[in-house]
N, C-alpha and C positions, 0 to 999 in steps of 0.2 A: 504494500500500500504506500502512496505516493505523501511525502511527510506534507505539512502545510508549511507552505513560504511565507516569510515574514518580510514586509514592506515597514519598513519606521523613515517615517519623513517630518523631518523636526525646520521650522522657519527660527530664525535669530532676531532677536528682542519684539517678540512677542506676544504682548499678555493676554491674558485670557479673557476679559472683557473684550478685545479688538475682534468678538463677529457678531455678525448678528443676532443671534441668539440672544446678546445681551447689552448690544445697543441699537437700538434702529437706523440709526445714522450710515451702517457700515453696509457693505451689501456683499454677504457670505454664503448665496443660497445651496453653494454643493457641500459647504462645509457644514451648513445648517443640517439640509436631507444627512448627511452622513451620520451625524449625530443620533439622529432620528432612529439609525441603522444598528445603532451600537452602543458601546457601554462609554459612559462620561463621567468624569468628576470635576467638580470645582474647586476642589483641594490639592490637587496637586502645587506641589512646590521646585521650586529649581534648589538643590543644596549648596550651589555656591555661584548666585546672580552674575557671574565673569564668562563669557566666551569660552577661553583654552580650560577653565574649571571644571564647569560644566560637564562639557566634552570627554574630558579624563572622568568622570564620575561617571556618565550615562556608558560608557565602553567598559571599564576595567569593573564596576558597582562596587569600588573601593572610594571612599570620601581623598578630595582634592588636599589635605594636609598630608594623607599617607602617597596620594601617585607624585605628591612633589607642584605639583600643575597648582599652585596659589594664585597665580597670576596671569595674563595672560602673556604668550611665548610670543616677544618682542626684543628686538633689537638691543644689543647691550646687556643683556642676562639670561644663563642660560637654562633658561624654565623651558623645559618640554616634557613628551611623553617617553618614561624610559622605554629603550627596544624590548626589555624585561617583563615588562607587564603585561599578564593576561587580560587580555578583550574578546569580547561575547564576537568577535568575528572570529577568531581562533577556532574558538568553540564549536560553531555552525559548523567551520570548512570542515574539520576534524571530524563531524557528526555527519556529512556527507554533502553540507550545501555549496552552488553555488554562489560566491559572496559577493557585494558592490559597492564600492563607496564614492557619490557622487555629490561635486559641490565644494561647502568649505570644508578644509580641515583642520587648522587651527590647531594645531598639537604636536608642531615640528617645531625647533629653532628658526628661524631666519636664517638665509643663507648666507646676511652680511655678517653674522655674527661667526663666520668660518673663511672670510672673504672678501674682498670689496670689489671684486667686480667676476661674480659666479657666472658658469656656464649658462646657467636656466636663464641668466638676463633678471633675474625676481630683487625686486628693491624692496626698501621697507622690511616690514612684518612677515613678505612673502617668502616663499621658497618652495622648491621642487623635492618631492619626495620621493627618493627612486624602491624600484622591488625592492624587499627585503622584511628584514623583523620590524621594520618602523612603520612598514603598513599595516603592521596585525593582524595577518589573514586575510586579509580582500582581497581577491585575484583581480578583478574590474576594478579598475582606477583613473576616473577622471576627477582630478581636484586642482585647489590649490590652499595653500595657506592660507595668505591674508589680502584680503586685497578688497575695494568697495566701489570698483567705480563697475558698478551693476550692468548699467548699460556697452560697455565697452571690456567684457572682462576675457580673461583668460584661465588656460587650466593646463595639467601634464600628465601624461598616460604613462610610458614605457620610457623613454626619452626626455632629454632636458631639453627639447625643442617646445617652447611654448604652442599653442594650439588657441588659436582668438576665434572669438567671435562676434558680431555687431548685436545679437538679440541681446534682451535683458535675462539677466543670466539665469533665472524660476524659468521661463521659455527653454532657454538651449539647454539647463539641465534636468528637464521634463522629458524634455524629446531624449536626451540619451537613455533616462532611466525606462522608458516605453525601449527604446532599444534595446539593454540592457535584457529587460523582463520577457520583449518577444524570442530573441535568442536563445533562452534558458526555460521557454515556459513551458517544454516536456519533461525537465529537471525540478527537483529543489532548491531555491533560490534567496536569497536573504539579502537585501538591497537595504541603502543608508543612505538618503536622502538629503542632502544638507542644502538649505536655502538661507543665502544672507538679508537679502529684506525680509522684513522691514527693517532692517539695523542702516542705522544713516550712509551716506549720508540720504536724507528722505527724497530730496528731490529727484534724481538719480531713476524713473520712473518712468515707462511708457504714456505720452500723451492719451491714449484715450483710455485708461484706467483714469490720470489724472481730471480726466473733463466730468467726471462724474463725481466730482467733488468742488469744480471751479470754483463755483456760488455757493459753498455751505458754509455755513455759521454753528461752527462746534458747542453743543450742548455740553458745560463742563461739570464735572461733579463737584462735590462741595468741597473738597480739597485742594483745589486747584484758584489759588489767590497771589493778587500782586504781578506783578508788570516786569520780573527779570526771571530768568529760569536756567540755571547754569546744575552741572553734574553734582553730586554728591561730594566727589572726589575735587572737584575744586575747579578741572577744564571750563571754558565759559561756553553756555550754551546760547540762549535767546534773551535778546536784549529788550524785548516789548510781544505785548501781546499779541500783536498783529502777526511778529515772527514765530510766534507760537500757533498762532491760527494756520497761517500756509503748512507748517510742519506738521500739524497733524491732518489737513487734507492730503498733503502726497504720503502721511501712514498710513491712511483708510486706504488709499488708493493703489499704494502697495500690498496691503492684505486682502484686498478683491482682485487682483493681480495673481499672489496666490491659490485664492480661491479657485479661478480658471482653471490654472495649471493643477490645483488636485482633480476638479472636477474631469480632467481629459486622462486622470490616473483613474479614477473608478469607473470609466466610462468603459475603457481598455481593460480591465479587470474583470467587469459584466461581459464586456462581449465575447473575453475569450475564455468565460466559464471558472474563471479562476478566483471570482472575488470571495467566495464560500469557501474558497482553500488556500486562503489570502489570510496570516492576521495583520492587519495592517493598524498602525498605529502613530496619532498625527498630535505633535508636541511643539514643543520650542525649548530653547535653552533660558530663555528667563525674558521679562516684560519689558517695557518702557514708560515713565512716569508721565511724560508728556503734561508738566505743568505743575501732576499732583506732590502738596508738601513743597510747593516754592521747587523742584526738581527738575531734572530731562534726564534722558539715560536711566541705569541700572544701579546696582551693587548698592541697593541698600534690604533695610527688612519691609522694605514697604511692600503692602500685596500688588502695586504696579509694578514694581519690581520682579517679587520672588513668585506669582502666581500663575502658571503657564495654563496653557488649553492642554488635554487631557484624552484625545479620544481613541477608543481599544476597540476592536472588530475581531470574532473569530468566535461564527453563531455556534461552533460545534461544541464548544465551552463557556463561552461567556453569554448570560442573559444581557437582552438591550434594555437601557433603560441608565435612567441616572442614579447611581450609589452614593457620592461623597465622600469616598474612601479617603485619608488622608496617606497621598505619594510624595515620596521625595524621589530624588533622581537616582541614587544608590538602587534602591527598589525596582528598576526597570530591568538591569541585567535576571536578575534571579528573576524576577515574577516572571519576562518572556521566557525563560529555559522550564520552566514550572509547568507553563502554557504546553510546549514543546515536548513534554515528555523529558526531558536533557538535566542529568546532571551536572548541580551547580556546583563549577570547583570553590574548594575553600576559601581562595584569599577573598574571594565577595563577600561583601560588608552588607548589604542591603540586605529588607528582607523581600521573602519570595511570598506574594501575596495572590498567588493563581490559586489557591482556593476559596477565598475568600469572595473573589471575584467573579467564581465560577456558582457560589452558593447565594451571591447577591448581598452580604452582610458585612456587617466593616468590626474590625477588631474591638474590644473595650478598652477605654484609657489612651485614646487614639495619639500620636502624637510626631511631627515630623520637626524635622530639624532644617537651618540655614546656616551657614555663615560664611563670612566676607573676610579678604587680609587684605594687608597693601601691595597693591600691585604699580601704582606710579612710580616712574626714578626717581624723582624728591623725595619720598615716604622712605623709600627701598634704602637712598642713600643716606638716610637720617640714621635709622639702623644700622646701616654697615658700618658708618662712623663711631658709633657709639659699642660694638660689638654685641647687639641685641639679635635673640631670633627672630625675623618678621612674621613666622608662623602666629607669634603669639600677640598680633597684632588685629585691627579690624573689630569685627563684633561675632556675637552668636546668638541664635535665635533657637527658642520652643513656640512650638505652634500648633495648638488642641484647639480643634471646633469650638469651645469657646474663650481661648483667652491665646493672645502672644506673649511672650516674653523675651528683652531683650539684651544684653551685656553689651554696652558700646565703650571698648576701646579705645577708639581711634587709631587715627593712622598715625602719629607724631609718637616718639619714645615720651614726650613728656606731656602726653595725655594724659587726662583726670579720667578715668571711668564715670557713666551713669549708668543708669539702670532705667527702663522703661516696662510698663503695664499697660497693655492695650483689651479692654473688654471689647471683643471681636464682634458678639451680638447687638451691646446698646451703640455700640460708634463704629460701623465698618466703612467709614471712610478714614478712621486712626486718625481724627485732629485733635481728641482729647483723653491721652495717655497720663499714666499716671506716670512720675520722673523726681530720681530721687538720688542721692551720690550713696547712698545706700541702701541695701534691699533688704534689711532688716527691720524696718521701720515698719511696714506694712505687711499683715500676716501673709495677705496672699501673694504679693507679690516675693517675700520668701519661699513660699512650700513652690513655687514657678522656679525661684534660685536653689535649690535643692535638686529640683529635679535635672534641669539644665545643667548643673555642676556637676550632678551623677552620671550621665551622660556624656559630658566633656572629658570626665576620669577614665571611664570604661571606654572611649573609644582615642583617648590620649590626645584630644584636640583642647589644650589648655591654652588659654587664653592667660595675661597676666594681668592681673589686679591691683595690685600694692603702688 
């Protein structure tokens, strides 16, 4: 009997409010129907709101402290994925699939960090990733590192000869991944998806996705105040409102953009009888503030941040219908090998929730985890100077259906810690948290710091306090 192929197609910053389903504004209708088809949560979480973090979590289902990957793999340090670590593509190949990874891949050094002037021609953040243990198992390889100019990009297969193309890149890596799947689709196949929009820059965009937003006037939600909107991390974002409003018409217009390009995945899936033996599963690696908390961008505990789209297909086991299972990213490896039949090798950290998912019920004492370090050169180099670990920098998040908890660090060695309490039910816009330089002050916001430092100990991601 022919195993079931697994499709996972994850878009980059993300959130899970940006479809329809949960704003009117947006116009998501295959991502809608698909929903309709399959199992969803609205709890899902990113475990470490960063690009290359991510990335190393969702592959290896080891938290981004232990694969190394804090930050994202940029020019000048050299954060990447070791050739060492096992990922759920190994796995597959080993179990008998054909493998794919197409799109960004974000989990290589930079080439300039080996070079200044590399074969591949790759600047920046980029670089060319040739066969070997640094792909992981994927035999198909069309990617690149890092690169954003959407409309004009590139990718490398076999060869350091770059490969262009003029589409927008959701387009040219749609049509490979329908090639891809038609090739392989008397085989068992396990295809990786990676789409960079909507990650900026926003404009970067097909005119007529954009025209269907020319004239809109964004309905903002109640967290979303004031007239400047720069990163968490400190980069400047939007200088007025106005440049907020165009930014978030070519977001929408980018995730209806997506939207097509899934739509012509499930369309290819029905017709060629495969969508039933398809699990197909469509994420992001973490959200975008767009405004809310005075923000833009990612890597904080905010649910624009850390709340991604959620959806799982594969009627043979899982009931449709919406659960609100609490997922973090770790959790993806083992619950798809769960799915699968496939044992889960040990060093996976996550847990395996394919039956829970299969039974329609969600665990008691529900609870996922976030957290963030520094990833900027100024942060990085404040630490080096001083002989500190930057592991033990950033924040950490608890996060139970009804309450957040947060430990914020900072990024600066000579940060004050606070502590933050967000009741998730009476304020889920998080504008009024409770905050305090101590968490012993307030009962519940204790038995929250307890739990969260229990947590921190047993999985060795300490944070420092003092």
């Amino acid at each position: 009997m022919k195993k079931p192929n697994l499709l996972v197609v994850f878009a980059d910053q993300w959130r899970n409010t940006a479809r329809g389903l949960h704003n009117p504004q947006i116009a998501t209708p295959n991502m809608d129907r698909f929903a309709e088809e399959a199992f969803s949560t609205d709890q899902a979480v990113s475990g470490c709101p960063l690009c290359s973090p991510y990335r190393s979590e969702l592959l290896t289902g080891r938290r981004a402290v232990h694969t190394g990957v804090i930050g994202n793999c940029m020019t000048g340090y050299d954060m990447c994925l070791s050739p060492d670590e096992l990922c759920i593509s190994q796995v597959l190949k080993e179990s008998g699939y054909r493998t794919g990874y197409i799109g960004k891949w974000h989990l290589d050094s930079p080439e300039l960090n080996s070079g200044s002037q590399p074969l591949s021609g790759a600047e920046g953040w980029d670089g060319y990733t040739p066969p070997g243990k640094k792909r992981h198992g994927f035999e198909y390889w069309h990617a690149y590192n890092a690169w954003n100019d959407h409309l004009h990009m590139h990718y490398w297969e076999e060869s350091c000869e770059k490969i262009f193309t003029n589409l927008w890149s959701p387009v040219h890596e749609t049509d490979k991944a329908l090639e891809f799947m038609e090739r392989r689709k008397k085989e068992s196949f396990a295809l990786f998806l990676s789409w960079n929009p909507p990650h900026p820059p926003f404009e970067k965009i097909p005119e007529k996705y954009y025209d269907l937003y020319r004239d809109l006037e964004p309905d903002y939600s109640p967290n979303v105040e004031g007239d400047r909107f720069d990163n968490q991390t400190g980069e400047p974002g939007f200088k007025s409102r106005k440049e907020l409003d165009e930014a978030v018409r070519c977001y929408y217009a980018a995730v209806t953009g997506l939207d097509e390009q899934f739509g012509r995945i499930i369309t290819w899936l029905k017709e060629n009888e495969l969508y039933d033996q398809t699990i197909v599963l469509l994420t992001a690696d973490h959200g975008e503030h767009l405004g809310a908390h005075g923000y833009v961008g990612k890597h904080t505990w905010y649910e624009e941040s850390i709340n991604v789209p959620f959806l799982l297909r594969y009627p043979e086991k899982i009931p449709v219908g919406r659960n609100d299972i609490s997922i973090e990213t770790v959790d993806i490896f083992p619950t798809l090998l769960g799915l699968m039949d496939i044992a889960i090798p040990p060093s996976v950290e996550g847990r395996c929730l394919a039956d829970w998912l299969i039974c329609g019920k969600r665990p008691e004492n529900e609870a996922v985890y976030s957290s963030a370090y520094i990833s900027r050169d100024i942060f990085l180099e404040a630490y080096r100077e001083k002989g500190l670990d930057p592991k033990r920098s950033g924040w950490r998040c608890i996060r139970t259906p009804e309450y957040k908890y947060v430990i914020e660090k900072g990024y600066l060695p000579e940060d004050v810690p606070r502590y933050l309490l967000f009741n998730r039910k009476a304020d889920p816009y998080e504008i009024n948290p409770l905050i305090s330089n101590s968490p012993w002050e307030h009962s519940l916001m204790a038995q929250m710091h307890r739990r969260l430092i229990k947590h921190l100990e047993e999985t060795g991601d300490l944070i420092k306090l003092e």
